[in-house]
C-alpha positions in Angstrom: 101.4 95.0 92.7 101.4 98.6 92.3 99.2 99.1 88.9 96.9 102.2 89.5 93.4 101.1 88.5 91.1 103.2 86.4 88.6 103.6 89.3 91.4 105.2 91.0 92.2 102.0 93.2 95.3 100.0 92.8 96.0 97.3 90.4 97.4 93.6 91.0 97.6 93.1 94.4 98.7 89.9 96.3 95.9 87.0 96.7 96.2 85.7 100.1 95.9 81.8 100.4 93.7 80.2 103.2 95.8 79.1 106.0 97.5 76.0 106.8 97.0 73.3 109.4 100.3 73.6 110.6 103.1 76.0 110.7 105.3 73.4 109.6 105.3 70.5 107.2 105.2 67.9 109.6 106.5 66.1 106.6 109.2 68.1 105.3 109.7 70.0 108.4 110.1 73.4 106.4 107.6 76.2 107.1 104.7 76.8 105.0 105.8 80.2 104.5 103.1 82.8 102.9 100.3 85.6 103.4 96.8 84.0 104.5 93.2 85.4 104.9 92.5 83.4 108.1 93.8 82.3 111.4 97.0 81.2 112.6 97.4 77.6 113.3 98.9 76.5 116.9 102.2 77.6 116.0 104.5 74.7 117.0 108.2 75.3 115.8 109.6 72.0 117.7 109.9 70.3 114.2 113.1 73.0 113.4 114.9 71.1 115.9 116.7 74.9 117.7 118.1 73.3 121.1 116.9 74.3 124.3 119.0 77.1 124.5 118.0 79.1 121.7 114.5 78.2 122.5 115.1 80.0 126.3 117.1 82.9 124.2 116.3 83.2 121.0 112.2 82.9 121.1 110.2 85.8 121.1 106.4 86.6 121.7 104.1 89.0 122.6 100.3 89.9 122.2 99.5 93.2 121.6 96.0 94.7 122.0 93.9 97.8 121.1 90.9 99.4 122.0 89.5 102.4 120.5 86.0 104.7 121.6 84.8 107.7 120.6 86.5 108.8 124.0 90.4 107.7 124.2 92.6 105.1 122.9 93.8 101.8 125.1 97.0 100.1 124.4 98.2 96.8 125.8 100.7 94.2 125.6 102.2 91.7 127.5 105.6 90.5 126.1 107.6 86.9 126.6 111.4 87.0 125.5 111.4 83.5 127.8 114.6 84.8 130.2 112.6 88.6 130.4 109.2 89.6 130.5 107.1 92.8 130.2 104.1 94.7 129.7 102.6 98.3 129.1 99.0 99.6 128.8 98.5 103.3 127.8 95.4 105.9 127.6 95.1 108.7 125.2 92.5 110.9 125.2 91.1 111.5 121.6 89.3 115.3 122.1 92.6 116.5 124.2 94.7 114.5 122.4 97.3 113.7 125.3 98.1 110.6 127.6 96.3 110.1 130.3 98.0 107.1 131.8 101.4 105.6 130.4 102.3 102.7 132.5 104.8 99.6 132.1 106.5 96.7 134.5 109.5 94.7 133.5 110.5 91.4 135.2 112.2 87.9 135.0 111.0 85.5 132.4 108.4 83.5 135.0 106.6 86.8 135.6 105.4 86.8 132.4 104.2 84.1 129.5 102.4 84.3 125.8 101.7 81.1 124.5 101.3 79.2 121.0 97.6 79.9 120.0 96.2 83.0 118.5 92.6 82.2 118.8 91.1 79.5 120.8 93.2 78.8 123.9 95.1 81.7 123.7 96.7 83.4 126.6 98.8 86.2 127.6 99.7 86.9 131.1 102.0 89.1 133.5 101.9 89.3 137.4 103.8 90.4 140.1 103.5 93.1 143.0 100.7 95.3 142.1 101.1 95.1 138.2 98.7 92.4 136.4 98.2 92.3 132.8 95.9 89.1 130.7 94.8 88.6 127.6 93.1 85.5 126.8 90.4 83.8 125.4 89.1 79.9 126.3 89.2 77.2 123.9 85.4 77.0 122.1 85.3 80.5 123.1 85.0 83.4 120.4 85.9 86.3 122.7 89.3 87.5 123.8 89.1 88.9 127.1 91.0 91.7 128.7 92.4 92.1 132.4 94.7 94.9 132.9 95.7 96.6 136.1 99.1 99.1 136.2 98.9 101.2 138.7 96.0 103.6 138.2 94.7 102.4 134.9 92.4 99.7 134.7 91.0 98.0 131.8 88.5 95.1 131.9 86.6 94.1 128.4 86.0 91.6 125.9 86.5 91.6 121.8 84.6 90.0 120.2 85.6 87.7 117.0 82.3 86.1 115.9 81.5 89.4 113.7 85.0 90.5 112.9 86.4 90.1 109.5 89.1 88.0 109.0 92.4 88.0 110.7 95.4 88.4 108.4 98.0 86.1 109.1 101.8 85.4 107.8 104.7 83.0 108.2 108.2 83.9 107.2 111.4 82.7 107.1 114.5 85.5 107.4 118.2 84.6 106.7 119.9 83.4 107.6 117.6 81.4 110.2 115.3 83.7 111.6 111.5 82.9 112.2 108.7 84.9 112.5 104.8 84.2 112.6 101.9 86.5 112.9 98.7 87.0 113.4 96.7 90.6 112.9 93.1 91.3 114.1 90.9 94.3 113.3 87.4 95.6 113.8 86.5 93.3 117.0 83.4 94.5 118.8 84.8 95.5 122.1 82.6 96.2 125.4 83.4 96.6 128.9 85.0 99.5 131.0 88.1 101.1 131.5 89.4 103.3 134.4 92.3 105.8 134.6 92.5 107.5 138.1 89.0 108.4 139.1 87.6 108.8 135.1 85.8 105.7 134.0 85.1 105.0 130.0 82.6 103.0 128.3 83.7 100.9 126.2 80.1 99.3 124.9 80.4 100.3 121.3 84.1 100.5 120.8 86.1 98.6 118.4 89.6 96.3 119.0 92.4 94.9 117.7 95.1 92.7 118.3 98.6 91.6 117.4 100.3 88.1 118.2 103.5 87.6 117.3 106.0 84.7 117.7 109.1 83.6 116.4 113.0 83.5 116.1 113.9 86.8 115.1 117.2 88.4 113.7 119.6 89.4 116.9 118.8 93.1 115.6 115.5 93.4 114.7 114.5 96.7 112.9 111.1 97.7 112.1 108.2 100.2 111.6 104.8 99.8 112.0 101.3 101.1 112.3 97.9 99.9 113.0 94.9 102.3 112.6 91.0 101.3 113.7 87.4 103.4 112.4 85.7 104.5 110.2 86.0 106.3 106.6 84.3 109.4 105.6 81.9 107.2 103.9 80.9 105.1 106.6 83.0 101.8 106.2 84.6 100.3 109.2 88.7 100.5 108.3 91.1 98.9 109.9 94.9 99.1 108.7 98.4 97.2 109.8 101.7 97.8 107.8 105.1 97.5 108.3 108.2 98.1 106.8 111.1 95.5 107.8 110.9 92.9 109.5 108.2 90.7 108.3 107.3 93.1 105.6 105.1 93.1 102.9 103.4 89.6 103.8 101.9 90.9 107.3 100.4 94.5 105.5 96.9 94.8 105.0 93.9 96.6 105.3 90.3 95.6 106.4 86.8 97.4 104.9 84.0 96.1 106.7 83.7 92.2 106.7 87.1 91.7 104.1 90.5 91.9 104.8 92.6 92.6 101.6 96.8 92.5 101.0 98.8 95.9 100.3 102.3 96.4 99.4 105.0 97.1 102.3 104.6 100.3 103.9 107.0 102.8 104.0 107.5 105.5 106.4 109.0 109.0 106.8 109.5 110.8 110.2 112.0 112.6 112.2 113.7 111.0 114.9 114.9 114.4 116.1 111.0 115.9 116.0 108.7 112.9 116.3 105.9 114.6 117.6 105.8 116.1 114.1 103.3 114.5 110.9 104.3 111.2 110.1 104.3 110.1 106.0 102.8 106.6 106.2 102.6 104.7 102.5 102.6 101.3 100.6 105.2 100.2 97.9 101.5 99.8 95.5 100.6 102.9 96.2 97.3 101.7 97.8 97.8 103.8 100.9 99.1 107.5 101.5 98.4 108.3 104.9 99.4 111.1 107.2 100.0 110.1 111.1 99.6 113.0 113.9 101.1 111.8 116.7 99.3 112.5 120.5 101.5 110.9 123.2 104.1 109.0 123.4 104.6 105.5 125.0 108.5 105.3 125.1 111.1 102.8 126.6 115.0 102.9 126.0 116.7 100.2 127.5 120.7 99.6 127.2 122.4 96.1 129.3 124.9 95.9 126.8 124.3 92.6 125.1 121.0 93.6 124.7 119.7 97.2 123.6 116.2 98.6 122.4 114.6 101.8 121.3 110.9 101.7 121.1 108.7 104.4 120.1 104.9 103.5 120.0 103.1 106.9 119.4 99.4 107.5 119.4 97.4 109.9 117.4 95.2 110.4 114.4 95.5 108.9 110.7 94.6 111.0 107.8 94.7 110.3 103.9 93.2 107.7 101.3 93.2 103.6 100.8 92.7 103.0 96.9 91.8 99.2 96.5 90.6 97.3 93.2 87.3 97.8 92.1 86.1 100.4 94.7 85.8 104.1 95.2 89.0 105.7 97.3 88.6 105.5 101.0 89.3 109.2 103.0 90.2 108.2 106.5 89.8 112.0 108.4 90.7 111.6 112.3 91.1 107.4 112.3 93.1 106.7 115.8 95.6 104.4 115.8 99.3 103.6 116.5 102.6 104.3 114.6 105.6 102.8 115.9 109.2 102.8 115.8 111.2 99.9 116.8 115.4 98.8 117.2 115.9 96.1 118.9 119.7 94.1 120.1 117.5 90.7 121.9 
């Protein structure tokens, strides 16, 4: 991991296993920890035995979603921390490069739930008042479907998974006894329409991508992320998720066309003072050098005492290259996507 390659790609990188049929050994009980080119199984963590308490205060998950035309850039979630729920949907517009809609809801735990499954039964839900958010998508079904309404902005569409590459997916354990499963999905066909105010937006044509998460994670939980959908100068379809902390190095990867391939741990370099200024966005391998311009902000800071977070998701434009084994460089020019900042006290 991190060998430059004579073509100008990297070297080694990791080989990512096919996945298991269970998150834990139903055997050993342990966690088949690794990095996997394929879905996430159910993820039942009743074999580690954490009471019912920690399960109510302790578990974490949320489903994050994307969707990205030639127009703006849609961002979803809908977040389960079992005694709190949330979610958020934004819209940035690409050509002026500035939100048009940042909107968000907070409630009690039943408001809001995010269950086991990643694909195939999977569903994501808040409701309450006027604010509705779902992500789903039936068992035997291929495409996840999106229902969001917060306030002005609308956004109902499908992504599809029957053409996508495959998902990256990763199963850690952190010490001392900290959990943390994930699933990552790029380049789904998306279609349907999205509304913000009176402006309505095709999305026919567009391209999604999603993020499930679930776990135990440390009491503070630090991390940085990005996730980054198009095309490069060449033509490919790119799609790009890495992370520094937190999970790390086992949930960063980058997609080219029907293949999803492993990269080293990103590493990234902002100002908090300035964050509207260039992002540096790299890999530990050196497959990735990347330069994030950040559009709009979606940003929540939230202090209760016991429990504290800072969370910056900026959207904008990705610039730079993505040098993999046995392959000309990729130059991403323009690539929207995400970058994120994260501190969390749960």
């Amino acid at each position: 991991m991190g060998r430059k390659g004579g073509d100008g790609g990297a070297g080694v990188m990791r080989v990512l296993a096919p996945p298991p049929d269970a998150v834990v050994d139903p055997v050993s009980g342990r966690l088949r920890c690794g990095s996997f080119r394929g879905p996430l199984p159910p993820v039942d963590l009743g074999p580690l035995g954490r009471d019912l308490l920690s399960r109510f205060l302790r578990r974490k998950r949320w489903l994050w979603g994307t969707i990205s035309s030639d127009e703006a850039l849609f961002g979803f979630a809908v977040v389960d921390l079992g005694w709190l729920a949330s979610t958020f949907a934004f819209a940035w517009d690409r050509r002026e490069r500035r939100m048009l809609a940042d909107r968000s809801a907070l409630g009690p735990g039943f408001r809001g739930r995010v269950n086991d499954r990643a694909e195939g039964g999977c569903e994501a839900r808040f409701g309450g008042g006027k604010s509705r958010a779902r992500i789903s998508r039936p068992a035997g079904a291929t495409a996840y479907e999106v229902d969001v309404e917060l306030g002005d902005l609308r956004i109902a569409a499908t992504m599809e998974s029957a053409s996508a590459p495959p998902p990256l997916s990763a199963i850690v354990e952190l010490p001392p006894d900290a959990v943390a499963t994930t699933q990552k999905r790029a380049l789904l066909a998306a279609s349907g329409r999205a509304q913000v105010g009176e402006r309505t937006f095709a999305l026919d044509g567009a391209v999604g991508g999603l993020d499930y998460s679930h776990g135990y994670p440390p009491r503070h939980t630090v991390w940085k992320w990005c996730f980054a959908l198009g095309r490069a100068r060449s033509g490919e379809s790119i799609g790009v998720n890495l992370v520094q902390g937190f999970v790390g190095e086992p949930e960063c990867a980058v997609w080219v066309g029907d293949d999803v391939h492993a990269v080293g741990e990103g590493r990234f370099e902002f100002d908090r003072g300035d964050l509207p200024a260039p992002w540096r966005i790299r890999t530990t391998d050196g497959a990735v050098e990347l330069k994030f311009t950040p559009g709009g902000m979606h940003r929540e800071e939230k202090n209760f005492g016991i429990i504290a977070s800072h969370f910056v998701q900026a959207a904008g434009t990705f610039d730079g290259t993505i040098a993999l084994p046995g392959r000309a460089v990729l130059e991403l020019d323009g690539v929207a996507g995400v970058a994120e900042d994260q501190d969390m006290l749960w």
